[in-house]
N, C-alpha and C positions, 0 to 999 in steps of 0.2 A: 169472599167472592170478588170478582176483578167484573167493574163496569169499564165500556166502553164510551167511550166520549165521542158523538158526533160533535166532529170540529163544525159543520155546515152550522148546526143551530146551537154553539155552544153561547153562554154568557156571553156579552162584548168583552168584560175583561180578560177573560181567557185566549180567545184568538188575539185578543190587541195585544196582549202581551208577547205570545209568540209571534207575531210579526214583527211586534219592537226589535226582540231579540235578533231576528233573522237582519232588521232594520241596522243595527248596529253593529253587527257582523260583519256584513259587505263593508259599513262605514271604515270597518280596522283593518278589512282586507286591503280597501283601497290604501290606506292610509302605511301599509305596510310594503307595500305595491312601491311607491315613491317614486320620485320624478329622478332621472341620473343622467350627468352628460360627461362630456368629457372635456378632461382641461390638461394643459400641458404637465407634463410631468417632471418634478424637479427632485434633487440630486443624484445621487450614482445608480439608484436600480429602483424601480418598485418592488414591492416586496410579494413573494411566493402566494399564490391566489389574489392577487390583483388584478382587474379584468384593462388589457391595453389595447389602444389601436397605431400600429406604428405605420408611417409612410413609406414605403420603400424604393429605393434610388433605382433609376432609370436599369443600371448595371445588375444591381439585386434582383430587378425585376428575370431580367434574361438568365444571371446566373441560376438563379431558384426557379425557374420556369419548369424543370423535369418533377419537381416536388409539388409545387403550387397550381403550376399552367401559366400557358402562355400569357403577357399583359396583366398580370398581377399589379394595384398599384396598394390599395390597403390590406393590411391583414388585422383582424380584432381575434382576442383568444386572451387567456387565464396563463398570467408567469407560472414557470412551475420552477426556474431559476436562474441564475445568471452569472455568470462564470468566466475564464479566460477565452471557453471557444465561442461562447454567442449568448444571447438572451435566447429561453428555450420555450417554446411556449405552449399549449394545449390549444389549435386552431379552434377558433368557432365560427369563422366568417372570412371571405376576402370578395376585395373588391377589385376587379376588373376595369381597364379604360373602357369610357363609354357605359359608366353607372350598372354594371353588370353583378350582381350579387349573386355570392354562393353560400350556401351554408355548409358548414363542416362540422365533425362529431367528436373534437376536440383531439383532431392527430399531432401529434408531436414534432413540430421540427425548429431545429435552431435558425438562428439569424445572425450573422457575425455584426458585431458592433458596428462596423462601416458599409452597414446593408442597408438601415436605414435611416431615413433624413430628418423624422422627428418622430416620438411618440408621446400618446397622451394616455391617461390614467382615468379610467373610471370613476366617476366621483358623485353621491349625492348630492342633489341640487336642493338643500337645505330652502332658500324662498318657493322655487318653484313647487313643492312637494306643499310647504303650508297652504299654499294658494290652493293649488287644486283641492289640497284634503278640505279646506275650508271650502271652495265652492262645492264640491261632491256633500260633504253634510249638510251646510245651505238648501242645495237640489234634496235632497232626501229629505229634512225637516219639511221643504215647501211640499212636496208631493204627498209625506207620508199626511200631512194637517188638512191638507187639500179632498184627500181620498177618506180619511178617515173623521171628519167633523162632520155630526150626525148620518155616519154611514149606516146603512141596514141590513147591512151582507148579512152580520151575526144575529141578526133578531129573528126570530123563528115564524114562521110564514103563519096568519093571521088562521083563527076557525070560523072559517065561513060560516058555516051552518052546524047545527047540532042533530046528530040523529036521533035524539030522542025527541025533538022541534016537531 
C-alpha cells in the first residue's frame, strides 16, 4: 500500500530536510552561475568556443555596416575560428554608438584582422565568484536559521476540542 504524505503537517524533519535540499540546490546553482568579465586577450587567436568582445575600427564599422548595421562599435559572439581571411565568429551581441544594444542568435560573420582595434576574451572572475558564492550562502544560512529556529509551519494544528468532550 502507498501512503501519502501531507507535506503541510508532515514531521519537522521531513519538510526541513527537503528544504535543506532545495536550500543547497539554488546554493550550487548560484555557485555554478559564476561571476565572468572580460580581460584583454593575449597571444595569436583565442581558441574555437571562446566567448570575445572585439572593438571595431571607425573603417570596419562602415565597411561591415551591410552585415552588422549602421554604427556598429562592439561585437561579443563565440570564435568558431580563425584563419588567413578573419577571426570568424557566432554573433551574440553588438553594440551601437550611443550605448545601443542588440542581441543576435549567433550569425556568422568574419572580421578581417585589421577590423578590429582590440579584443577581449571571456574570462572567470575566480575572486569575484568566491565573494558572491560566499555572500549568497551567508544570505541563505542567515535566512534559512532565521525562518526556521522554532518555526511551526510543520507542527500540525493543535485539537481544540474533543468530540466525545
Amino acid at each position: 500500500m502507498i501512503e501519502r504524505v501531507d507535506w503541510e503537517f508532515a514531521p519537522s524533519g521531513l519538510g526541513r530536510s527537503s528544504r535543506q535540499r532545495k536550500t543547497m540546490a539554488l546554493t550550487g546553482l548560484l555557485l555554478l552561475a559564476g561571476c565572468y568579465s572580460y580581460k584583454t586577450a593575449h597571444g595569436p587567436a583565442p581558441d574555437p568556443g571562446s566567448h570575445v568582445s572585439i572593438r571595431l575600427s571607425r573603417d570596419a564599422s562602415t565597411t561591415l555596416a551591410p552585415e552588422l548595421g549602421p554604427g556598429v562599435v562592439f561585437v561579443e559572439g563565440v570564435v568558431l575560428s580563425d584563419d588567413s581571411a578573419g577571426l570568424r565568429l557566432g554573433v551574440r551581441k553588438i553594440q551601437k554608438a550611443g550605448d545601443v544594444d542588440a542581441e543576435w542568435s549567433g550569425e556568422i560573420v568574419t572580421f578581417p584582422h585589421d577590423s578590429y582595434l582590440s579584443m577581449e576574451e571571456k574570462k572567470l572572475n575566480v575572486p569575484g565568484t568566491v565573494l558572491f558564492g560566499g555572500l549568497a550562502v551567508g544570505a541563505m544560512y542567515v535566512l534559512h536559521s532565521a525562518f526556521n529556529e522554532g518555526s511551526t509551519l510543520n507542527t500540525p494544528p493543535s485539537v481544540v476540542g474533543s468530540p466525545t468532550q
